[in-house]
N, CA, C and O of each residue as an XYZ file, in Angstrom:
328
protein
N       6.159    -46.032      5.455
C       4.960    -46.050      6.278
C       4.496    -44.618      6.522
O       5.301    -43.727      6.792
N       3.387    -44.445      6.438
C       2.699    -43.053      6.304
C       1.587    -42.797      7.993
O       1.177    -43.821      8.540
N       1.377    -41.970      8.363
C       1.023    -41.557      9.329
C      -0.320    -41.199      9.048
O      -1.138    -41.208      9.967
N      -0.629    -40.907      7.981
C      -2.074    -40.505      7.632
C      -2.336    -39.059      7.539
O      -3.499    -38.662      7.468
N      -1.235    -38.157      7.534
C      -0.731    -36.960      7.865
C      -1.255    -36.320      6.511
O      -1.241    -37.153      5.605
N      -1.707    -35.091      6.131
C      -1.840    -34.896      4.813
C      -0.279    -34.180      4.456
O       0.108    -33.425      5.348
N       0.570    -34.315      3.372
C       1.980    -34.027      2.730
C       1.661    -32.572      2.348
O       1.037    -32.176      1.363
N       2.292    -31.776      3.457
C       2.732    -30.384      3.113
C       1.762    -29.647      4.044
O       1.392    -28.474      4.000
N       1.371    -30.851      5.092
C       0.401    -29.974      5.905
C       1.136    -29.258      7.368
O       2.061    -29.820      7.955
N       0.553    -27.955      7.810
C       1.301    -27.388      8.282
C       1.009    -27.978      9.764
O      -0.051    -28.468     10.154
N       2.393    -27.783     10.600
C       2.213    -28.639     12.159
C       1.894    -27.418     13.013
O       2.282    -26.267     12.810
N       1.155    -27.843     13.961
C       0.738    -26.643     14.797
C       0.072    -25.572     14.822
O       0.250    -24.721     15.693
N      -1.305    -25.389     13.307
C      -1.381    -23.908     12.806
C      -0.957    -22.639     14.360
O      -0.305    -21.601     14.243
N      -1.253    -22.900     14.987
C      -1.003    -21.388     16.241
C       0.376    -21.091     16.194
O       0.885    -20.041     15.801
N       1.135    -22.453     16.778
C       2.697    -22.180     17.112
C       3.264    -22.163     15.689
O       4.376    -22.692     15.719
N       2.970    -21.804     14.582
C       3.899    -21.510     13.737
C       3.553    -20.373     13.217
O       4.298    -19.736     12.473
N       2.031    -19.888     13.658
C       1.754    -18.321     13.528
C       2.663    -17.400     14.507
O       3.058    -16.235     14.455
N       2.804    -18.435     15.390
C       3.193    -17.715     16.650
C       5.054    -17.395     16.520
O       5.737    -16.635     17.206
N       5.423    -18.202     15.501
C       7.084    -18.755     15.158
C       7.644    -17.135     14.035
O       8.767    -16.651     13.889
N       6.349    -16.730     13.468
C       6.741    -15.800     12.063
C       6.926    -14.797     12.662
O       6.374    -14.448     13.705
N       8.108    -13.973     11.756
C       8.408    -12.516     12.362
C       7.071    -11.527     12.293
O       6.077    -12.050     11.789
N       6.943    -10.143     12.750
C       5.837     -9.407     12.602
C       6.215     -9.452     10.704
O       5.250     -9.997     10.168
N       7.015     -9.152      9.909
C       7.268     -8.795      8.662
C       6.341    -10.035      8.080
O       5.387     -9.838      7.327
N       6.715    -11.200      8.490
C       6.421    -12.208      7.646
C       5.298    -12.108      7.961
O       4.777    -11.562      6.988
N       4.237    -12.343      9.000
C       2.994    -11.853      9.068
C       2.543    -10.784      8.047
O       1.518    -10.950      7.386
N       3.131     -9.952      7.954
C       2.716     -9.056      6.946
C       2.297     -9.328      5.683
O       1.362     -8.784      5.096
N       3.452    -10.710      5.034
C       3.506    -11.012      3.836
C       2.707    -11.965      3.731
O       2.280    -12.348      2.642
N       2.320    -12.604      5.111
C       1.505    -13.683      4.809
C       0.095    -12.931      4.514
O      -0.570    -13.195      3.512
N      -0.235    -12.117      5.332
C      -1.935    -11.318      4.850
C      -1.356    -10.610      3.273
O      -1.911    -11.203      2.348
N      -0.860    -10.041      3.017
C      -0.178    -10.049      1.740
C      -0.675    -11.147      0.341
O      -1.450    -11.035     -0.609
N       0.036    -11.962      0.735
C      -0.475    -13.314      0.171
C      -1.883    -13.983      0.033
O      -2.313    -14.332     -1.066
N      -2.406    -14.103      0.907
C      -3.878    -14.788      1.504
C      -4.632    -12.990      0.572
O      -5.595    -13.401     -0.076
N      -4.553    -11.919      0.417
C      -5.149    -10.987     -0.277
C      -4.950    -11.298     -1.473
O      -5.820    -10.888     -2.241
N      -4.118    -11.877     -1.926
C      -3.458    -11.737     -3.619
C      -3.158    -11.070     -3.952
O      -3.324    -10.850     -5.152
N      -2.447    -10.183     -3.104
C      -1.278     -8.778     -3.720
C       0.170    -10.060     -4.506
O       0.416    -11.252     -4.325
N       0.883     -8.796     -5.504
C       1.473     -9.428     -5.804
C       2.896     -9.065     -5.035
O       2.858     -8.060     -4.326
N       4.203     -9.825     -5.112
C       5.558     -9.551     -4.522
C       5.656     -7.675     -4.308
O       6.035     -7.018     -3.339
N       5.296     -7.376     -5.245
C       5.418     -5.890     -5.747
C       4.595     -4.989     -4.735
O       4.977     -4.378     -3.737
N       3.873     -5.056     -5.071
C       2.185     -4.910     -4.534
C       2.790     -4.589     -2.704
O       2.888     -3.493     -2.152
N       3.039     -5.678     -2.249
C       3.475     -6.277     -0.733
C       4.284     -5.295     -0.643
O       3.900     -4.337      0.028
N       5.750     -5.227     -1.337
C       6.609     -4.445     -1.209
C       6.568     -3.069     -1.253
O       7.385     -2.323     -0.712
N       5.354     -2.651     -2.073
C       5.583     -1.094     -2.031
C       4.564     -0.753     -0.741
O       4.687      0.215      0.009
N       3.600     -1.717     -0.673
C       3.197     -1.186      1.270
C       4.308     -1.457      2.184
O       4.380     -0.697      3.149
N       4.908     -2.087      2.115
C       5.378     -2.706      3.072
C       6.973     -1.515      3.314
O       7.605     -1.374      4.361
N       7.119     -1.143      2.580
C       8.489      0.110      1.940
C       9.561     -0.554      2.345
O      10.431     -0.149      3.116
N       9.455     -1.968      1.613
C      10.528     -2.861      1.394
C      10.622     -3.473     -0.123
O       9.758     -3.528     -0.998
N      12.147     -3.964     -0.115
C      12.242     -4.039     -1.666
C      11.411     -5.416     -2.175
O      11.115     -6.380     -1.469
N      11.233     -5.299     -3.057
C      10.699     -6.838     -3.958
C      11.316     -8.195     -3.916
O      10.664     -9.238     -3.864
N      12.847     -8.098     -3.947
C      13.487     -8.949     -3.339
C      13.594     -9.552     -2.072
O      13.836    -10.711     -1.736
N      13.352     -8.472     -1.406
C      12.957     -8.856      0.414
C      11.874     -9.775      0.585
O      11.963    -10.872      1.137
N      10.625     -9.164     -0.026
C       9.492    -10.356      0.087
C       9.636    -11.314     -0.536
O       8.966    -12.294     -0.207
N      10.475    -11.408     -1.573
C      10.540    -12.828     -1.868
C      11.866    -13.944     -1.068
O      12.325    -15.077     -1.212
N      12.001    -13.042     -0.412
C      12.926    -13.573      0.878
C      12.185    -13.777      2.043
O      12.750    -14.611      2.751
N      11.163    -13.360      2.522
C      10.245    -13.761      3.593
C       9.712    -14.984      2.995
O       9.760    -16.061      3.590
N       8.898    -14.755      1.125
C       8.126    -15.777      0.876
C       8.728    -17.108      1.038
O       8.086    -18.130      1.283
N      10.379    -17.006      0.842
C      11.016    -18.458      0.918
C      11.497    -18.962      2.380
O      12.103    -20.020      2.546
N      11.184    -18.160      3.311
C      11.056    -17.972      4.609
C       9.898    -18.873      5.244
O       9.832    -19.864      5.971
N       8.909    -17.898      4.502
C       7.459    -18.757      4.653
C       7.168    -20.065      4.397
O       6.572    -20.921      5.051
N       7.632    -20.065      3.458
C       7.402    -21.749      3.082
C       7.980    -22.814      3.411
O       7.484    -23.940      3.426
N       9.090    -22.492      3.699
C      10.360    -23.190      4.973
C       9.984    -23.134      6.259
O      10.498    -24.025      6.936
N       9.275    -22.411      6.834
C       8.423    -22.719      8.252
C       7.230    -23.267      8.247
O       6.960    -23.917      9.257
N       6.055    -23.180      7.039
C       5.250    -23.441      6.506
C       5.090    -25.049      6.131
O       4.093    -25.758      6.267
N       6.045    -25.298      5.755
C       6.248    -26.310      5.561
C       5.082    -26.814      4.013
O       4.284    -27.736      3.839
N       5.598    -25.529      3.070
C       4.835    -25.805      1.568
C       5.798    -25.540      0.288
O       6.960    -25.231      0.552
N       5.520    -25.608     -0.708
C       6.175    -25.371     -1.202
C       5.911    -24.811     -2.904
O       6.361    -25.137     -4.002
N       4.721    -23.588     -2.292
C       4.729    -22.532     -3.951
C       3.763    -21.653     -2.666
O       3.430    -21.748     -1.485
N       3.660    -21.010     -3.543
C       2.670    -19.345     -3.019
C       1.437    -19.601     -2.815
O       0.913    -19.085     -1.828
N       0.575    -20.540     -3.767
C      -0.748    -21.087     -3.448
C      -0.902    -21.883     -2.311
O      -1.991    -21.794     -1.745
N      -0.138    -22.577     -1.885
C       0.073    -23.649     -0.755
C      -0.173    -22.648      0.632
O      -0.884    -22.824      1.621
N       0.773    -21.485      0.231
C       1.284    -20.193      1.598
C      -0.681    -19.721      1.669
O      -1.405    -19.599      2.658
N      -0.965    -19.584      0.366
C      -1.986    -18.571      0.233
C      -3.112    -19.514      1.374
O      -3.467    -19.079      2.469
N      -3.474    -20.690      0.867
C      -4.264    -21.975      1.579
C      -3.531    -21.784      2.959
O      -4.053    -20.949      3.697
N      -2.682    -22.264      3.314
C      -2.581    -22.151      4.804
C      -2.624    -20.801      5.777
O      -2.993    -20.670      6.944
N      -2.139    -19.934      4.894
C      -2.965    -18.571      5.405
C      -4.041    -18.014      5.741
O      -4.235    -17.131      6.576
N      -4.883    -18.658      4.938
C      -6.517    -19.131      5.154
C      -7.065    -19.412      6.063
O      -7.882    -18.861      6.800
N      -6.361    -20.773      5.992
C      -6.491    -21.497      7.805
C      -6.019    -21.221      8.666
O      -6.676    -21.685      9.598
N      -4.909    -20.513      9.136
C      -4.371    -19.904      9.576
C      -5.598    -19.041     10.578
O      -5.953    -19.151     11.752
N      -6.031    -18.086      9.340
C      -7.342    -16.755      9.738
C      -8.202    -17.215     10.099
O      -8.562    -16.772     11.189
N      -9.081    -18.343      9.496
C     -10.021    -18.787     10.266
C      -9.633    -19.739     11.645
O     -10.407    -19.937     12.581
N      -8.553    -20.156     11.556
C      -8.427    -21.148     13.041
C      -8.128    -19.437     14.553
O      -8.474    -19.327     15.730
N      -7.446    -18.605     13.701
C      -7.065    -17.521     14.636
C      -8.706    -16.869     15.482
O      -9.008    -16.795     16.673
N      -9.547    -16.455     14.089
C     -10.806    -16.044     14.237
C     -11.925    -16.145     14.406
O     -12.638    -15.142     14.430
């Protein structure tokens, strides 16, 4: 039985903006720009591996599951914030 919920949609956009570390914030505007892992990491003067340790971070609070999904709810995210 289904709720009518859309699958992979995120709960709460505020309180789960509100849930991410300042870093992961980082990676999320990161993302929503289309920098790449790399890209993120050398602003960020963290390794490449790290962001892709936030990104699997992200998507585990996010509740998605690829980078386009992060990128879309990041979106909404900005416009529900702004």
């Amino acid at each position: 039985m289904t709720t009518g919920a859309i699958p992979h949609e995120p709960t709460g956009g505020v309180a789960t903006l509100a849930q991410l570390t300042p870093t992961q914030v980082k990676v999320l505007r990161g993302v929503r720009s289309g920098r790449l892992n790399k890209e993120i990491a050398f602003d960020l003067g963290i390794a490449e591996a790290t962001v892709k340790a936030h990104m699997t971070a992200l998507m585990r609070k996010l509740n998605v599951r690829n980078r386009t999904q992060v990128a879309v709810v990041a979106e909404a995210l900005a416009a529900h914030a702004g």
